[in-house]
Gaussian input, Z-matrix of N, CA and C with variables (Angstrom, degrees):
# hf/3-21g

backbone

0 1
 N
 C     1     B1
 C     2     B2     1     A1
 N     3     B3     2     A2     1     D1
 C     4     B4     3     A3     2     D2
 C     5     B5     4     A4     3     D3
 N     6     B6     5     A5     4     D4
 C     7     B7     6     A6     5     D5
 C     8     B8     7     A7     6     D6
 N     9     B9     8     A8     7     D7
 C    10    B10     9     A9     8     D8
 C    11    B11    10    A10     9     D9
 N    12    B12    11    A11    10    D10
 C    13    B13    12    A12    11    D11
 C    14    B14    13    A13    12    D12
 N    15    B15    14    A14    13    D13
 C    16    B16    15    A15    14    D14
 C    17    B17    16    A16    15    D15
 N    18    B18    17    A17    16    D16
 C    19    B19    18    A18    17    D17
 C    20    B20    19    A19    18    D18
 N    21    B21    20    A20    19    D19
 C    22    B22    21    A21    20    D20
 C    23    B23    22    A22    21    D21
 N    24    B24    23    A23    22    D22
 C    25    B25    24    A24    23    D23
 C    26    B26    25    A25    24    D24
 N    27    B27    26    A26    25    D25
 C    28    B28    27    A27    26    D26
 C    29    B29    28    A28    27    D27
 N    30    B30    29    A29    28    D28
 C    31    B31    30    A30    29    D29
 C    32    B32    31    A31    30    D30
 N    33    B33    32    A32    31    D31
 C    34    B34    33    A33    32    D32
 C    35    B35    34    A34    33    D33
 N    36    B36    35    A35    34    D34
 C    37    B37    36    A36    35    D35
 C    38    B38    37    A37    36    D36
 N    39    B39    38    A38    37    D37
 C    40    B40    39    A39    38    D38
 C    41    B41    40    A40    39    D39
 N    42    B42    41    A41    40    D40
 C    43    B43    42    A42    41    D41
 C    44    B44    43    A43    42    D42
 N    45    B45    44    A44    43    D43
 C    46    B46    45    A45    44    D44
 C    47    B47    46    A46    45    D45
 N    48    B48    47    A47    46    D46
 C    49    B49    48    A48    47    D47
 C    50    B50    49    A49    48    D48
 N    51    B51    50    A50    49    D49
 C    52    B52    51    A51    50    D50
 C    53    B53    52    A52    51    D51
 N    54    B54    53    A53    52    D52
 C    55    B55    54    A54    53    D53
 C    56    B56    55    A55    54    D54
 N    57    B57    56    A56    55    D55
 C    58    B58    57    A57    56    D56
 C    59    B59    58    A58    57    D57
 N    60    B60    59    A59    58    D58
 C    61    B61    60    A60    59    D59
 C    62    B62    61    A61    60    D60
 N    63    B63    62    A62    61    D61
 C    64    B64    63    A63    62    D62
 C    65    B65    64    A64    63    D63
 N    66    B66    65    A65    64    D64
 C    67    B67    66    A66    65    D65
 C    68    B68    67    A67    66    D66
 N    69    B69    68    A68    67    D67
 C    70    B70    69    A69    68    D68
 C    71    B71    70    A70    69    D69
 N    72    B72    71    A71    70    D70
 C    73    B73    72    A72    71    D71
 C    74    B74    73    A73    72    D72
 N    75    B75    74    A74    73    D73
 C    76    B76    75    A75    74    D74
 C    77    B77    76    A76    75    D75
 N    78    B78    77    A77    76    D76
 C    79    B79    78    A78    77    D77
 C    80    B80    79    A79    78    D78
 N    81    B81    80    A80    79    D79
 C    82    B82    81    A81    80    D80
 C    83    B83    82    A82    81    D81
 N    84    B84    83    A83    82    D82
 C    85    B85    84    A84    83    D83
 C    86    B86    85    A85    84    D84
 N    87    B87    86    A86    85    D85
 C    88    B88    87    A87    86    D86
 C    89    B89    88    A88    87    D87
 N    90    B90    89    A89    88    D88
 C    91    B91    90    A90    89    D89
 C    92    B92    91    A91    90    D90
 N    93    B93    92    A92    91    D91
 C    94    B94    93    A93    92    D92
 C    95    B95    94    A94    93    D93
 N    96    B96    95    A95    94    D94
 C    97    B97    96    A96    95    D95
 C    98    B98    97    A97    96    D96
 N    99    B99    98    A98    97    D97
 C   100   B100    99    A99    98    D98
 C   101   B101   100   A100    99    D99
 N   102   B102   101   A101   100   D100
 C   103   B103   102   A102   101   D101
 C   104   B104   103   A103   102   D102
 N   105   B105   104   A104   103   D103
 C   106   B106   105   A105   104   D104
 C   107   B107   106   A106   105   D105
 N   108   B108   107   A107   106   D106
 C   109   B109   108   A108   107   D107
 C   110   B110   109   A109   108   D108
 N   111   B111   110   A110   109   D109
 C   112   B112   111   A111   110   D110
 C   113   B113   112   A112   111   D111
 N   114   B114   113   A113   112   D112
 C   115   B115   114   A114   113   D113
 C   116   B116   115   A115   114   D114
 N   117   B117   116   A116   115   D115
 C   118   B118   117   A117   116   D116
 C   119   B119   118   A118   117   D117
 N   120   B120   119   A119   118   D118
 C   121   B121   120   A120   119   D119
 C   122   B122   121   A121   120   D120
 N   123   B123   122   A122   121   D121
 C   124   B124   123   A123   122   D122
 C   125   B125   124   A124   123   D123
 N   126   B126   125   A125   124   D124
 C   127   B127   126   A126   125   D125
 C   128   B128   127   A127   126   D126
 N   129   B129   128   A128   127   D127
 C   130   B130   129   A129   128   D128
 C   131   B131   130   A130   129   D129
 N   132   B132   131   A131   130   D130
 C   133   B133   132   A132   131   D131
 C   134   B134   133   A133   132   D132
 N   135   B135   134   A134   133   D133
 C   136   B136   135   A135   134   D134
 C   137   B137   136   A136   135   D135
 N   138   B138   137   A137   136   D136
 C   139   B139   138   A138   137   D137
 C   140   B140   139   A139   138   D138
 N   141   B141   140   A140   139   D139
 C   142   B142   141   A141   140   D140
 C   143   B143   142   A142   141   D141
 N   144   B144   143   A143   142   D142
 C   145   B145   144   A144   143   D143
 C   146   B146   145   A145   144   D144
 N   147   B147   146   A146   145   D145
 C   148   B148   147   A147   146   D146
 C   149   B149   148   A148   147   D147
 N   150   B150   149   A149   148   D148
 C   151   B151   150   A150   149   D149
 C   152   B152   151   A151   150   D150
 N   153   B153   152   A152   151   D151
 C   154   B154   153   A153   152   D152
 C   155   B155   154   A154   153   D153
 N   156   B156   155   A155   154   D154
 C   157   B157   156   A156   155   D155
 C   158   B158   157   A157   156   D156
 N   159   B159   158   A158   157   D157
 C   160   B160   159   A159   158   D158
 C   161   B161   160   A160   159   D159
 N   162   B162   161   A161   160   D160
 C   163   B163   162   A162   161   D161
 C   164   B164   163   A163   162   D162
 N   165   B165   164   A164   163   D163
 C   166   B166   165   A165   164   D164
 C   167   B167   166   A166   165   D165
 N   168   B168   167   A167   166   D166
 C   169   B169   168   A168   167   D167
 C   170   B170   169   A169   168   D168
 N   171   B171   170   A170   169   D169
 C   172   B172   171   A171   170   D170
 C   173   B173   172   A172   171   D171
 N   174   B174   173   A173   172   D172
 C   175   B175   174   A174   173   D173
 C   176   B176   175   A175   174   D174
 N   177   B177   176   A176   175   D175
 C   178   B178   177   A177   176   D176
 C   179   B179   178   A178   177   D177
 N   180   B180   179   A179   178   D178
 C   181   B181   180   A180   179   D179
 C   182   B182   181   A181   180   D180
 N   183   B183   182   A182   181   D181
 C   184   B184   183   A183   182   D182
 C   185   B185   184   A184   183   D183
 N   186   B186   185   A185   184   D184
 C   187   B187   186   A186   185   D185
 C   188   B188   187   A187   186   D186
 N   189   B189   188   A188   187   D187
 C   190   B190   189   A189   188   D188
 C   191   B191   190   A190   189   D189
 N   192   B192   191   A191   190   D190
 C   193   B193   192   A192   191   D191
 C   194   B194   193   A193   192   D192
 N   195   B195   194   A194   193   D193
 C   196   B196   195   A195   194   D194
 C   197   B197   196   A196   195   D195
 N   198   B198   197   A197   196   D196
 C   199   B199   198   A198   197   D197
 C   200   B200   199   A199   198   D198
 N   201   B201   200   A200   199   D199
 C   202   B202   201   A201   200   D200
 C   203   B203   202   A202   201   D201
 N   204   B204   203   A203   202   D202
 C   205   B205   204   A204   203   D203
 C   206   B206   205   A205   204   D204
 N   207   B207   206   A206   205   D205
 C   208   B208   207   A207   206   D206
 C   209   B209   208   A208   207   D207
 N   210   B210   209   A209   208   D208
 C   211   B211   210   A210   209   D209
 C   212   B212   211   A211   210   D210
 N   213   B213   212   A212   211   D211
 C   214   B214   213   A213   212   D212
 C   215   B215   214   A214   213   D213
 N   216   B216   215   A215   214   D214
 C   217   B217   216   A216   215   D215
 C   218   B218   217   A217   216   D216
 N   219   B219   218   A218   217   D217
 C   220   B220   219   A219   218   D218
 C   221   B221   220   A220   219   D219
 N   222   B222   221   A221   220   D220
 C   223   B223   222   A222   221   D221
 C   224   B224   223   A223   222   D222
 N   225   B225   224   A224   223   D223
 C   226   B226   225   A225   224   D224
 C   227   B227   226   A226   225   D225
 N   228   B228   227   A227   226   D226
 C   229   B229   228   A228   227   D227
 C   230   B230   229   A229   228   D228
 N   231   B231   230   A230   229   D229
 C   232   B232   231   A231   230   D230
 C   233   B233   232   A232   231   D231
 N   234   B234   233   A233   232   D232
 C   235   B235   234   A234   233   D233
 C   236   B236   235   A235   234   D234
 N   237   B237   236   A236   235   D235
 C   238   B238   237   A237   236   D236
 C   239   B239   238   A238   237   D237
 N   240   B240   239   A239   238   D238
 C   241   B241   240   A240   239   D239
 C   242   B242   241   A241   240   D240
 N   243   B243   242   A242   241   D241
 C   244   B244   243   A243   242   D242
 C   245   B245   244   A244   243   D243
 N   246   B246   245   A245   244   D244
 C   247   B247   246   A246   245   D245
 C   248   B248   247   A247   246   D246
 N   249   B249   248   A248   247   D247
 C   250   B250   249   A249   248   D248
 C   251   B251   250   A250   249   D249
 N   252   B252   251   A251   250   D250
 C   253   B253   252   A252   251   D251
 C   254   B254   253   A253   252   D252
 N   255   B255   254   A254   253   D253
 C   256   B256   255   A255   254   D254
 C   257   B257   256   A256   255   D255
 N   258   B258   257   A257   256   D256
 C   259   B259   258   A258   257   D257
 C   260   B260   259   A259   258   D258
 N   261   B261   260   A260   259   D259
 C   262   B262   261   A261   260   D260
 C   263   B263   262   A262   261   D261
 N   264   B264   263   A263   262   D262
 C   265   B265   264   A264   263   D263
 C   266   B266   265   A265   264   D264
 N   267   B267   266   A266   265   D265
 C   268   B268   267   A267   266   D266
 C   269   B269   268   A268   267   D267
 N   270   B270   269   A269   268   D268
 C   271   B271   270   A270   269   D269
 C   272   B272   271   A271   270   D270
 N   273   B273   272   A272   271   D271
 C   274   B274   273   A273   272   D272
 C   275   B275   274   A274   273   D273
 N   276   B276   275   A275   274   D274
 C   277   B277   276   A276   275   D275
 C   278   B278   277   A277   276   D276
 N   279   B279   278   A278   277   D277
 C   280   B280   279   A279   278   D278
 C   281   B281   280   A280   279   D279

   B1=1.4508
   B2=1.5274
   B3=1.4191
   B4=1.9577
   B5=1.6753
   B6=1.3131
   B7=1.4790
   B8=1.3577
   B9=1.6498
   B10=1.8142
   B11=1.3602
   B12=1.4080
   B13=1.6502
   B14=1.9370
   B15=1.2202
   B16=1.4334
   B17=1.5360
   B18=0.9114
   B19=1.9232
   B20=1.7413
   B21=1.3609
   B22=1.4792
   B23=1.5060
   B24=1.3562
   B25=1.3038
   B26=1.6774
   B27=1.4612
   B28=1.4994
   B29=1.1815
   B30=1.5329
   B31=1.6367
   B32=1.3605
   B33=1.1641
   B34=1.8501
   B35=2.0342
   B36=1.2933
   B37=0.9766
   B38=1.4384
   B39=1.5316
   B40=1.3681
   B41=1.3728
   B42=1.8130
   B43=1.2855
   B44=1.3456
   B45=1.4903
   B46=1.3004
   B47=1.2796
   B48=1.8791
   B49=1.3776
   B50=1.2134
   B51=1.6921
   B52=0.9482
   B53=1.5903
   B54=1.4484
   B55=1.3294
   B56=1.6153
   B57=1.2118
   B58=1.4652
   B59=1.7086
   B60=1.4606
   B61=1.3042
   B62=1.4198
   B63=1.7468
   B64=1.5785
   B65=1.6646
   B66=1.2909
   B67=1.4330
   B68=1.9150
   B69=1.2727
   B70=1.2832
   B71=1.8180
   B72=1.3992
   B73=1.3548
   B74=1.3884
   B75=1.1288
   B76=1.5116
   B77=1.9640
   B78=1.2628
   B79=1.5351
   B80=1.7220
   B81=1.0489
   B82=1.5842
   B83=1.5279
   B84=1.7074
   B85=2.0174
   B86=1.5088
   B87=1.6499
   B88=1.2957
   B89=1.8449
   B90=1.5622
   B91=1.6333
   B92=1.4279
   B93=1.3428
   B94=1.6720
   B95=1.4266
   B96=1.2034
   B97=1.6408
   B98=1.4576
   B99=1.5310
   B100=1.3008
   B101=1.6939
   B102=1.2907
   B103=0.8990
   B104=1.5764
   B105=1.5121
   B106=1.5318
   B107=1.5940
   B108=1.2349
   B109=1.3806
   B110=1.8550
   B111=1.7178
   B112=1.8119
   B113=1.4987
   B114=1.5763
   B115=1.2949
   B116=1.7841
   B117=1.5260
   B118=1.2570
   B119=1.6755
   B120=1.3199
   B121=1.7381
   B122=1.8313
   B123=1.2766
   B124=1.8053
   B125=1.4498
   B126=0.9947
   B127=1.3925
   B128=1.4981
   B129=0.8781
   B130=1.7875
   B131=1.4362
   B132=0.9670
   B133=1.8698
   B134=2.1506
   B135=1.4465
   B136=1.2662
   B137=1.6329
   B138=1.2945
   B139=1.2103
   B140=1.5320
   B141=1.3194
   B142=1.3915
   B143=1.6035
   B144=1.1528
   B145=1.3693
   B146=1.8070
   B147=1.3532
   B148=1.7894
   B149=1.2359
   B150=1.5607
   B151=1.3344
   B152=1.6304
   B153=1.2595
   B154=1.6306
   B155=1.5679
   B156=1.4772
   B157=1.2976
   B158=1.5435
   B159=1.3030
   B160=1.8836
   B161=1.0566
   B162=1.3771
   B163=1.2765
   B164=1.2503
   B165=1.8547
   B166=0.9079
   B167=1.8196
   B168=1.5014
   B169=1.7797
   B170=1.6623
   B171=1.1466
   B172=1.1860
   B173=1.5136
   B174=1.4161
   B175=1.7392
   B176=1.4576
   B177=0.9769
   B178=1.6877
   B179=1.3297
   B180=1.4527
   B181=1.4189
   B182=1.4982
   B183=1.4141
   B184=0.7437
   B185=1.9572
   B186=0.8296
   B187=1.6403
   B188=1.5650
   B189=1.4455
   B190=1.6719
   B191=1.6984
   B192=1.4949
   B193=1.3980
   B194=1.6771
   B195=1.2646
   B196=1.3304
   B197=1.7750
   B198=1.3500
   B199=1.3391
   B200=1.5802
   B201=1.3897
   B202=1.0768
   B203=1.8635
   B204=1.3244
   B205=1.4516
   B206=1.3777
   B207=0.9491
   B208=1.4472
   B209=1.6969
   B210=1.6899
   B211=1.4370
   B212=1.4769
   B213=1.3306
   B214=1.6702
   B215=1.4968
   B216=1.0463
   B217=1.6385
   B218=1.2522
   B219=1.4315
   B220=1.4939
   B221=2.1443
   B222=1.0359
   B223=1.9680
   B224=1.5663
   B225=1.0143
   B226=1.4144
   B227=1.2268
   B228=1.5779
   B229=1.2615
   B230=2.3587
   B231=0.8058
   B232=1.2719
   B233=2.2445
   B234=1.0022
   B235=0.9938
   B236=1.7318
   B237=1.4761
   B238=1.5465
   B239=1.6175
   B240=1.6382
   B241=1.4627
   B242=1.9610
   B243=1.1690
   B244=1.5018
   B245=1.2859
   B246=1.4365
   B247=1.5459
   B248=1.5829
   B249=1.0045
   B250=1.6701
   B251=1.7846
   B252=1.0344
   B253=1.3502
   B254=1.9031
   B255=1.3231
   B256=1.6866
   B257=1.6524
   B258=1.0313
   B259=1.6970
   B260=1.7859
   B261=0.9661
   B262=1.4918
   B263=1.2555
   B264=1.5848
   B265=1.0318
   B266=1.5733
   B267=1.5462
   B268=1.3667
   B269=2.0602
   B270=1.0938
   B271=1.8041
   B272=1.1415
   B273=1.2877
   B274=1.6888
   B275=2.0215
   B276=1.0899
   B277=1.6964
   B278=1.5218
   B279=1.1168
   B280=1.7149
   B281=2.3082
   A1=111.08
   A2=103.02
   A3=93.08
   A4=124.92
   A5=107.46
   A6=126.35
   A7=109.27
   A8=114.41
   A9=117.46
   A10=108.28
   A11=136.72
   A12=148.65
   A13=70.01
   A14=131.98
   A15=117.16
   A16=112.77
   A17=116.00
   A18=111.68
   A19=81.87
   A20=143.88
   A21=118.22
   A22=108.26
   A23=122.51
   A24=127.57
   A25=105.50
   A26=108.51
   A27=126.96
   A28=99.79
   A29=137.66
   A30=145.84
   A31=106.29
   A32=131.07
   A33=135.43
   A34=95.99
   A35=117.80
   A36=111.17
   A37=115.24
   A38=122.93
   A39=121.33
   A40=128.06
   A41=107.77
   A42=103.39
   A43=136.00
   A44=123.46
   A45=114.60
   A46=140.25
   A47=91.73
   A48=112.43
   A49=107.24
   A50=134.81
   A51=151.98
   A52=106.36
   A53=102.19
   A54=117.32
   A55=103.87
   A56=125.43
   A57=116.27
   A58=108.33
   A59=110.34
   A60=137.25
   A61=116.14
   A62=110.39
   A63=115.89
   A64=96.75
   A65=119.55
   A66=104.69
   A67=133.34
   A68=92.61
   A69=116.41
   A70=137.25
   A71=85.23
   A72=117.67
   A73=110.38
   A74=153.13
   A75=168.36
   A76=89.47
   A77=120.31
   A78=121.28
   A79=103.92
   A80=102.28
   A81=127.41
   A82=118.55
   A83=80.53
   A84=106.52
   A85=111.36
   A86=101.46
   A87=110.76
   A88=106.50
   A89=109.27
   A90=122.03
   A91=99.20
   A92=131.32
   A93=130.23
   A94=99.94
   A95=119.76
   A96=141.43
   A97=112.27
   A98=119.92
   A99=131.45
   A100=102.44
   A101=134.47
   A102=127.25
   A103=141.70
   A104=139.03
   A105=123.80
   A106=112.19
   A107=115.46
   A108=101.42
   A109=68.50
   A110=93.25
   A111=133.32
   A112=101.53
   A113=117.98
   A114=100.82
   A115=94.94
   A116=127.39
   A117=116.43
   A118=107.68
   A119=89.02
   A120=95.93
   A121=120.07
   A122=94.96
   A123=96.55
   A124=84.83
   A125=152.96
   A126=130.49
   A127=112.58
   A128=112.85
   A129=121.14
   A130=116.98
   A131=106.54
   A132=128.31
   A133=89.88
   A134=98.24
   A135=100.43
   A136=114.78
   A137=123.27
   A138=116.08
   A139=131.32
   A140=106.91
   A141=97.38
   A142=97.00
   A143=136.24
   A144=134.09
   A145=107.31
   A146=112.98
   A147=106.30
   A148=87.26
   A149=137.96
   A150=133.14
   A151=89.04
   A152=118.52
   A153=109.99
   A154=107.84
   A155=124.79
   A156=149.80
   A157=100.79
   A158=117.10
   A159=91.65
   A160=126.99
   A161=117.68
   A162=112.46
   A163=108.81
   A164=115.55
   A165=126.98
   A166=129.25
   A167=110.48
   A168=117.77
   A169=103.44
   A170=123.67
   A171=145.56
   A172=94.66
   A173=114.59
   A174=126.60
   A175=117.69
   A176=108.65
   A177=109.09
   A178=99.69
   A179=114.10
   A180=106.70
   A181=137.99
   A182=161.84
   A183=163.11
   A184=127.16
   A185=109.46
   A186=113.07
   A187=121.37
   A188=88.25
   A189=74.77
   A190=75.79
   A191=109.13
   A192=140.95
   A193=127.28
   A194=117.56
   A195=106.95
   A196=116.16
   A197=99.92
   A198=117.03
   A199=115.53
   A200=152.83
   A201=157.67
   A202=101.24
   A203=112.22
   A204=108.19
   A205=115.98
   A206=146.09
   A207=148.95
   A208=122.17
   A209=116.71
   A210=101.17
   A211=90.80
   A212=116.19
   A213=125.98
   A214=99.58
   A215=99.87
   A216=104.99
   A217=110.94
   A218=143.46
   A219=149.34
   A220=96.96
   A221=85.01
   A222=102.49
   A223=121.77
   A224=109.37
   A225=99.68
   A226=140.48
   A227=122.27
   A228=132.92
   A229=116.74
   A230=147.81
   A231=149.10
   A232=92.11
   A233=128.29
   A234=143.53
   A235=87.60
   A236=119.62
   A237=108.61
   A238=113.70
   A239=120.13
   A240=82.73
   A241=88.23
   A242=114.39
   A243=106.44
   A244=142.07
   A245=125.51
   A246=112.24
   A247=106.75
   A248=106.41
   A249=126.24
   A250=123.32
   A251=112.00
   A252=116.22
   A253=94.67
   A254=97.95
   A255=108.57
   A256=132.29
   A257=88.03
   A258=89.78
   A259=121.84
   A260=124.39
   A261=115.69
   A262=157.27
   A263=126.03
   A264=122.35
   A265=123.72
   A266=120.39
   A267=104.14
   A268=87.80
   A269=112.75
   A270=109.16
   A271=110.24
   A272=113.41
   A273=115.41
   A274=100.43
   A275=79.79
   A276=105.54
   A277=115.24
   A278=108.28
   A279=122.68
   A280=85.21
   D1=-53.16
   D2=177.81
   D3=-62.24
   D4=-14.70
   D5=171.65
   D6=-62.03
   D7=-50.80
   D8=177.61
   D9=-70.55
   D10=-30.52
   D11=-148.27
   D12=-100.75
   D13=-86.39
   D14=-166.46
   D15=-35.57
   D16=-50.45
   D17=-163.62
   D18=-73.89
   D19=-59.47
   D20=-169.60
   D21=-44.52
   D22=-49.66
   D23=-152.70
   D24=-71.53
   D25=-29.44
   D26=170.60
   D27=-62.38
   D28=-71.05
   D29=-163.60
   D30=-68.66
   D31=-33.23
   D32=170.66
   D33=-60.15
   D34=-61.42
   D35=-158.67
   D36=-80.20
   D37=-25.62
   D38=137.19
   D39=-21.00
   D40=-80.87
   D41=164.27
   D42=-32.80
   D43=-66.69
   D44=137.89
   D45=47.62
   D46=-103.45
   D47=-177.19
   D48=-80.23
   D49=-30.21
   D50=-176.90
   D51=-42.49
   D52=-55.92
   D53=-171.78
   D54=-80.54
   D55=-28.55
   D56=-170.48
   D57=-70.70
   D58=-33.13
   D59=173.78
   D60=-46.92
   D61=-48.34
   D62=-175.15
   D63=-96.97
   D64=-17.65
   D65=160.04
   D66=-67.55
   D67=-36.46
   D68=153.83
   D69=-35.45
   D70=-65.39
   D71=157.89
   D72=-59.22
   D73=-86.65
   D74=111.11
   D75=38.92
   D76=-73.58
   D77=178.63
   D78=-38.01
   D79=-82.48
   D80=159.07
   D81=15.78
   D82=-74.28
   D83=-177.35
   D84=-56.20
   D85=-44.95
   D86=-143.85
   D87=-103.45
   D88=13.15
   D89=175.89
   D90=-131.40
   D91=8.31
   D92=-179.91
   D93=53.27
   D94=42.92
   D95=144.63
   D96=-66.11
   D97=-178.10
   D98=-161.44
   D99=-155.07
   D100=128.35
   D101=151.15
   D102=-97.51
   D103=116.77
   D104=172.59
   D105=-88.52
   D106=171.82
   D107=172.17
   D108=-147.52
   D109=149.94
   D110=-173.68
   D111=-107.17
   D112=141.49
   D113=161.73
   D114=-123.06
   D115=21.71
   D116=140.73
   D117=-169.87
   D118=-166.33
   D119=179.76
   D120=-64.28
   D121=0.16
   D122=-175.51
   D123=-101.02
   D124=-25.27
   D125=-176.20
   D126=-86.99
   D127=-11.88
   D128=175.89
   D129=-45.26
   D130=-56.35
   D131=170.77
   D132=-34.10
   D133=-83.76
   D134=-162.07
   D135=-48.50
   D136=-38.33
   D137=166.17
   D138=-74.61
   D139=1.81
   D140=171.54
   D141=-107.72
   D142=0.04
   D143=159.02
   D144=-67.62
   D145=-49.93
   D146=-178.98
   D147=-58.38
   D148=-81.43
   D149=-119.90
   D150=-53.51
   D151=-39.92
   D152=-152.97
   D153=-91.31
   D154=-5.72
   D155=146.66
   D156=-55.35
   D157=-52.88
   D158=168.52
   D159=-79.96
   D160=-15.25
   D161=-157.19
   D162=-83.86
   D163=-37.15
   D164=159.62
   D165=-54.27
   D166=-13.85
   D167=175.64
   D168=-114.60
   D169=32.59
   D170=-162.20
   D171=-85.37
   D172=156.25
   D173=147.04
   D174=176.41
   D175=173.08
   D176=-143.74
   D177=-136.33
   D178=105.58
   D179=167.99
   D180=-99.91
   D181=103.01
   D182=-164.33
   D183=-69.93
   D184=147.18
   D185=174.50
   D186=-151.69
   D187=125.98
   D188=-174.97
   D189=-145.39
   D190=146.85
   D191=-160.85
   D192=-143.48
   D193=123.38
   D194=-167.84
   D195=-89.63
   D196=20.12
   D197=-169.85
   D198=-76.80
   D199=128.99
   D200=-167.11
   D201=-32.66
   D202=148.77
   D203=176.25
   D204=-59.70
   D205=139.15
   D206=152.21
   D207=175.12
   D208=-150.28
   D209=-167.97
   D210=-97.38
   D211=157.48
   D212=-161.77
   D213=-144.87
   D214=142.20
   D215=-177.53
   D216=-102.30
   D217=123.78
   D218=-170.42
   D219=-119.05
   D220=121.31
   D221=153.81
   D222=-101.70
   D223=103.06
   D224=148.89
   D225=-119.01
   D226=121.45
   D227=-161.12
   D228=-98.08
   D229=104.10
   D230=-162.17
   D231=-109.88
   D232=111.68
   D233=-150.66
   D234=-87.30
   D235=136.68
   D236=161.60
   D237=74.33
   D238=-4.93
   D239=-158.28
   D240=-137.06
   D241=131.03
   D242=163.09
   D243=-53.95
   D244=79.52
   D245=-170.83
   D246=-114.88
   D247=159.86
   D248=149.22
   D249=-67.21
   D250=125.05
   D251=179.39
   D252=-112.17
   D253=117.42
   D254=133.03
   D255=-105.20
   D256=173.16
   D257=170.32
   D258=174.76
   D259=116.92
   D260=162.17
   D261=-58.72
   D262=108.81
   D263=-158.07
   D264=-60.67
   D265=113.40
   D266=-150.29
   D267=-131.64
   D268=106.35
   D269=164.21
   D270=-82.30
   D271=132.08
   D272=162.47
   D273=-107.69
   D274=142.08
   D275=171.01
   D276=-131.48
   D277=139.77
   D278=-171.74
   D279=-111.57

């Protein structure tokens, strides 16, 4: 019996993390965030070198528009140069 009560208590807490993971992810998507996932304490080093590798190639652009509220389409073009675009999906409603 404690053998079946362990593997539930194992598969609950799986689930779990499982789910904290795609919530995670889900935060992530939806603030033009990034997620890594570690599978121990030796990889820590390397990820706290990227995070601060972006943070440091970082920039922040702003928009503000006198155009009726709704969804608006923005381009941005950087001529010549390879970047990554994030961004967060953000609706405003009046």
């Amino acid at each position: 019996m404690a053998v079946h009560q362990r593997g539930q208590i194992q598969r609950a807490i799986w689930t779990e993390r499982r789910d904290a993971a795609l919530r995670m992810e889900q935060l992530a998507g939806d603030t033009g965030g990034e997620t890594w996932s570690i599978r121990g304490l030796e990889e820590l080093a390397d990820t706290f070198r990227r995070v601060a590798e972006q943070i440091r190639s970082s920039y922040t652009l702003g928009y503000y528009s006198d155009a009726p509220p709704g969804r608006h389409q923005l381009r941005v073009e950087i001529p010549g140069r390879s970047l990554t675009l994030r961004s967060r999906h953000l609706v405003v409603t009046d």
